[in-house]
BANUZA-301249 format. One record per residue: residue number from 1; y, z, x of N, C-alpha, C, O in turn. Coordinates in steps of 0.05 Angstrom, whole numbers, plus 32768, in hexadecimal, padded with zeros to 4 digits. Layout:
  num   n.v   n.w   n.u  ca.v  ca.w  ca.u   c.v   c.w   c.u   o.v   o.w   o.u
  NUM     Y     Z     X     Y     Z     X     Y     Z     X     Y     Z     X
...
end
This chain:
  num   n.v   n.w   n.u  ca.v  ca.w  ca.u   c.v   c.w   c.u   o.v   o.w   o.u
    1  7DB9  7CB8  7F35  7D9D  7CAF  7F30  7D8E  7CAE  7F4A  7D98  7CA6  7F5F
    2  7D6F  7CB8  7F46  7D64  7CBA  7F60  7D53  7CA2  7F5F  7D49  7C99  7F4B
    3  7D52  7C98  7F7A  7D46  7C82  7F80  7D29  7C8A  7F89  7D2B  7C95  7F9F
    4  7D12  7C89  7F84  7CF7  7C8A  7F91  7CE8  7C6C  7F96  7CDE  7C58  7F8C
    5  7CED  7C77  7FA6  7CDC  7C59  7FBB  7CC0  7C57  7FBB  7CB2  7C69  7FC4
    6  7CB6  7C41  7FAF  7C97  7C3E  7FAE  7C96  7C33  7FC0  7C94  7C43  7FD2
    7  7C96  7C1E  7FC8  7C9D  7C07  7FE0  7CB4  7C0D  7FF6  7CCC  7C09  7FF2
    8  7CAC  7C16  800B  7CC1  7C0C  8019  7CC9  7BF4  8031  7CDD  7BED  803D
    9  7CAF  7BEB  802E  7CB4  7BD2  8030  7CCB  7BC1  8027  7CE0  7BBC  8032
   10  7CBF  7BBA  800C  7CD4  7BA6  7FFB  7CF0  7BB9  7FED  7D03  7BAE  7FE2
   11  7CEE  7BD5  7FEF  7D03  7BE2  7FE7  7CF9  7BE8  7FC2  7D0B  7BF2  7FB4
   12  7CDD  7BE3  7FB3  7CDB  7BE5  7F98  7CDC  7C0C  7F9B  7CD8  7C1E  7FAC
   13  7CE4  7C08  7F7D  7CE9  7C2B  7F74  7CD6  7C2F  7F60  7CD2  7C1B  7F52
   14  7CC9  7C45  7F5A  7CBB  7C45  7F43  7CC6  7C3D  7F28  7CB6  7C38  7F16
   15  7CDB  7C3C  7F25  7CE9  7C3B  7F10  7CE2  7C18  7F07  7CDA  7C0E  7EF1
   16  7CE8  7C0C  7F22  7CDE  7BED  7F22  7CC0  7BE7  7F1F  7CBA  7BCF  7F1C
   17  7CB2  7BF5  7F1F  7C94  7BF7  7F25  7C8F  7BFD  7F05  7C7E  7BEF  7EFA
   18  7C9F  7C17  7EF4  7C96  7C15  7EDD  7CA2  7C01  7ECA  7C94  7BFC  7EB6
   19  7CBC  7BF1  7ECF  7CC9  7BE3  7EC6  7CB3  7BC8  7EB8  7CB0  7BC0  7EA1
   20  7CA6  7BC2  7ED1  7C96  7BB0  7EDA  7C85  7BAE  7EC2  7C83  7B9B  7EB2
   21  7C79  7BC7  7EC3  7C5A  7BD7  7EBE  7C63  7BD3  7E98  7C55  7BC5  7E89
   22  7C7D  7BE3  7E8F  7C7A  7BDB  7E71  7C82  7BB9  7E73  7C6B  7BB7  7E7B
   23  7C89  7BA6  7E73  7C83  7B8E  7E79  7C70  7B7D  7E76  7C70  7B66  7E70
   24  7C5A  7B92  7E7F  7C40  7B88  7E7F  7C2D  7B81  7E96  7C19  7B73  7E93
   25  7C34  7B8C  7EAF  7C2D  7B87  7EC7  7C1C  7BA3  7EC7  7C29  7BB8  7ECA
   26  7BFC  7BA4  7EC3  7BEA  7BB3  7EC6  7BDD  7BB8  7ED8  7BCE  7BCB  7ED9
   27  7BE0  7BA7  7EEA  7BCA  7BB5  7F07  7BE3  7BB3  7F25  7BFA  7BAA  7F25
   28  7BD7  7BBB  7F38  7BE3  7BBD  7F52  7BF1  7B9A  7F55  7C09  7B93  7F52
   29  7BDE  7B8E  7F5C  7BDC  7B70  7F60  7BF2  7B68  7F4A  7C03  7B5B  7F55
   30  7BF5  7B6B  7F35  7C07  7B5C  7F22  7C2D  7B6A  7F27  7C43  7B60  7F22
   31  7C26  7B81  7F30  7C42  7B91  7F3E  7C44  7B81  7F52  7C5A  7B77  7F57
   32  7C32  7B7E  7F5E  7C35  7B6B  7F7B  7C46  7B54  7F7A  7C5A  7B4E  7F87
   33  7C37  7B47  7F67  7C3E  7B2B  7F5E  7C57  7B2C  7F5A  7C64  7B1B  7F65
   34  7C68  7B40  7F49  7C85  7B46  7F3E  7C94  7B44  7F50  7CA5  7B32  7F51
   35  7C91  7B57  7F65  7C98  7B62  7F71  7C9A  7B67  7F89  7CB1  7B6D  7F92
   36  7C84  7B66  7F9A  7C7A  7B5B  7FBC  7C6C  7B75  7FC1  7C59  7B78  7FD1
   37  7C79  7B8C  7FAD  7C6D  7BA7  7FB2  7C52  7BA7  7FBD  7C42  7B97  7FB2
   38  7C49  7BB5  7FD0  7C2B  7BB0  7FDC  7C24  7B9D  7FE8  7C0D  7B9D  7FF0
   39  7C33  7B86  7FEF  7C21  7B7A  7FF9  7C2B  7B77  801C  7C23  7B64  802A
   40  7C3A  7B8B  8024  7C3E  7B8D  8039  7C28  7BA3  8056  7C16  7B9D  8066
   41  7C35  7BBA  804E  7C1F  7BD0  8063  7C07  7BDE  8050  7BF3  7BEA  8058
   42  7C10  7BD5  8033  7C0D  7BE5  8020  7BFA  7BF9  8017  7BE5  7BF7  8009
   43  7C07  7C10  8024  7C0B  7C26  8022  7C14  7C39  8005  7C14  7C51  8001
   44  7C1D  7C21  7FF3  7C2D  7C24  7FDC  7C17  7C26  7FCA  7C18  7C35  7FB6
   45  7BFD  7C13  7FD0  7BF3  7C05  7FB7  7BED  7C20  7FA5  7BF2  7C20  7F8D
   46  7BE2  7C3C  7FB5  7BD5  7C53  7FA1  7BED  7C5D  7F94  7BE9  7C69  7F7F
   47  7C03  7C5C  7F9C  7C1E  7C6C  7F8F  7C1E  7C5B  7F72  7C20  7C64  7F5B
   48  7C1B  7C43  7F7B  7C1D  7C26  7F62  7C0D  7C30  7F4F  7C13  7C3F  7F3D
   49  7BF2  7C23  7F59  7BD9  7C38  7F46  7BDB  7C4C  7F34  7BD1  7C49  7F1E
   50  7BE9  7C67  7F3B  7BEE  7C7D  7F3A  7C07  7C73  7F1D  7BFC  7C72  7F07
   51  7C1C  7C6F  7F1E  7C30  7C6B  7F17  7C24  7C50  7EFD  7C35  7C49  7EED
   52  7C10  7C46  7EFC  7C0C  7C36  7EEA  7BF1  7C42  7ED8  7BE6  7C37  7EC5
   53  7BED  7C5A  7EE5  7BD9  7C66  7ED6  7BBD  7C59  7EC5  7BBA  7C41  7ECB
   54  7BB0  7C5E  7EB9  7B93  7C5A  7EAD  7B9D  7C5A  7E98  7B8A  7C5B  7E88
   55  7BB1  7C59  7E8B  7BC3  7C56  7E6B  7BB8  7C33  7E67  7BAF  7C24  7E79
   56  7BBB  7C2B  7E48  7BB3  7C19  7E38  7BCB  7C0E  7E48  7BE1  7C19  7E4D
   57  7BBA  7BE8  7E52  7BD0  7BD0  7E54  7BD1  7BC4  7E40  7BBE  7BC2  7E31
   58  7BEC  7BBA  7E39  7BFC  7BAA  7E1E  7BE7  7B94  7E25  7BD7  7B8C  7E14
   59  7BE8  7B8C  7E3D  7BDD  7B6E  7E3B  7BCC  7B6B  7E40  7BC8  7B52  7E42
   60  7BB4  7B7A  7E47  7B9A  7B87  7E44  7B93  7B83  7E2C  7B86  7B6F  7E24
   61  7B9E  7B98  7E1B  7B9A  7B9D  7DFA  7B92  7B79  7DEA  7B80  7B6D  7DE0
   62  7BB1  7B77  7DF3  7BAD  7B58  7DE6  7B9F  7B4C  7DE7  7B98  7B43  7DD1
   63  7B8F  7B44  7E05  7B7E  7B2F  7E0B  7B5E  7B39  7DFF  7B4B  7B2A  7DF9
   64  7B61  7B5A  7DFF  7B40  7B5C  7DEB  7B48  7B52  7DD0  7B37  7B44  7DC5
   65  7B59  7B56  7DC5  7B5E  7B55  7DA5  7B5A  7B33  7DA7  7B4B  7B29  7D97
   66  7B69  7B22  7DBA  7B68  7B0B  7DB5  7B45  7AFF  7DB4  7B3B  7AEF  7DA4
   67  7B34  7B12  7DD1  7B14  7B04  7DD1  7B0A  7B0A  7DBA  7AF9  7AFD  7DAD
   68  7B1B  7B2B  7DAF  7B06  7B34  7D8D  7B0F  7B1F  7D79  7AFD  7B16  7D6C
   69  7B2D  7B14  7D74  7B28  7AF8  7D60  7B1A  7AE6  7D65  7B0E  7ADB  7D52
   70  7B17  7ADE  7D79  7B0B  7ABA  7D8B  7AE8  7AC9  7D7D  7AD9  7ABA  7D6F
   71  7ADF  7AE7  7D84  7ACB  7AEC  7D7E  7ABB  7AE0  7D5D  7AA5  7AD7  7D56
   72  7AD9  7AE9  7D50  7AD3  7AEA  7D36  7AD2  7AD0  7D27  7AC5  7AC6  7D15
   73  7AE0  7ACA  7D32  7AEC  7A9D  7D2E  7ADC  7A93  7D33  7ACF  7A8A  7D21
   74  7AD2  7A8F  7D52  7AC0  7A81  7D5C  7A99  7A7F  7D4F  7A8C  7A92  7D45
   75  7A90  7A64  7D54  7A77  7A63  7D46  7A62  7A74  7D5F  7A66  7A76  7D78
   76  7A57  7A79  7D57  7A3C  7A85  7D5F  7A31  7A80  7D7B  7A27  7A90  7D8B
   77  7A37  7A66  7D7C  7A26  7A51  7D8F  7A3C  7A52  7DAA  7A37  7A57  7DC2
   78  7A4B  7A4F  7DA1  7A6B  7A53  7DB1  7A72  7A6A  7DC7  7A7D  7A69  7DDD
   79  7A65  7A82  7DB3  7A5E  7A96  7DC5  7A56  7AA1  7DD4  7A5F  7AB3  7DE3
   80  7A38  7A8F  7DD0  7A26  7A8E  7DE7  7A31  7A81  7DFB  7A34  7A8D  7E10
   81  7A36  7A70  7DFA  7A40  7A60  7E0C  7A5D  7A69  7E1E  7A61  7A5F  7E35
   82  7A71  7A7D  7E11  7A7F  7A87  7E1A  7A79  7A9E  7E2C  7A8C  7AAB  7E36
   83  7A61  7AA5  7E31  7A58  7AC6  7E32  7A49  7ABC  7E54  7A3D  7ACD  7E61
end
């Protein structure tokens, strides 16, 4: 098995980077968070980027579907006030 190094910093592999990524870790910063990936010379962050692509986040998805119920639930007045 080949090892590709996103980080060599912290030693992450892409493999850990997509690991991450189906998990639910959608942006650079949230790999970071996992992981330390980037937040050293980081030099990594566009490989990250790259490797987490412009594809639909799980937990993205969710959180619109969750504001589209709150949309539909919520009274009128509520809205405004949320907005």
């Amino acid at each position: 098995m080949n090892r590709v190094y996103v980080c060599s910093c912290f030693g992450i592999t892409d493999k850990q980077v997509k690991e991450h990524a189906a998990a639910g870790a959608c942006t650079p910063r949230q790999i970071a968070s996992a992981t330390k990936a980037g937040t050293d010379c980081g030099s990594c962050v566009r490989t990250i980027q790259g490797l987490l692509g412009r594809g639909a986040c799980p937990r993205r998805e969710l959180l619109e579907k969750g504001r589209a119920a709150t949309a539909v639930l919520a009274p009128e007045s509520e809205l405004v006030e949320a907005a």
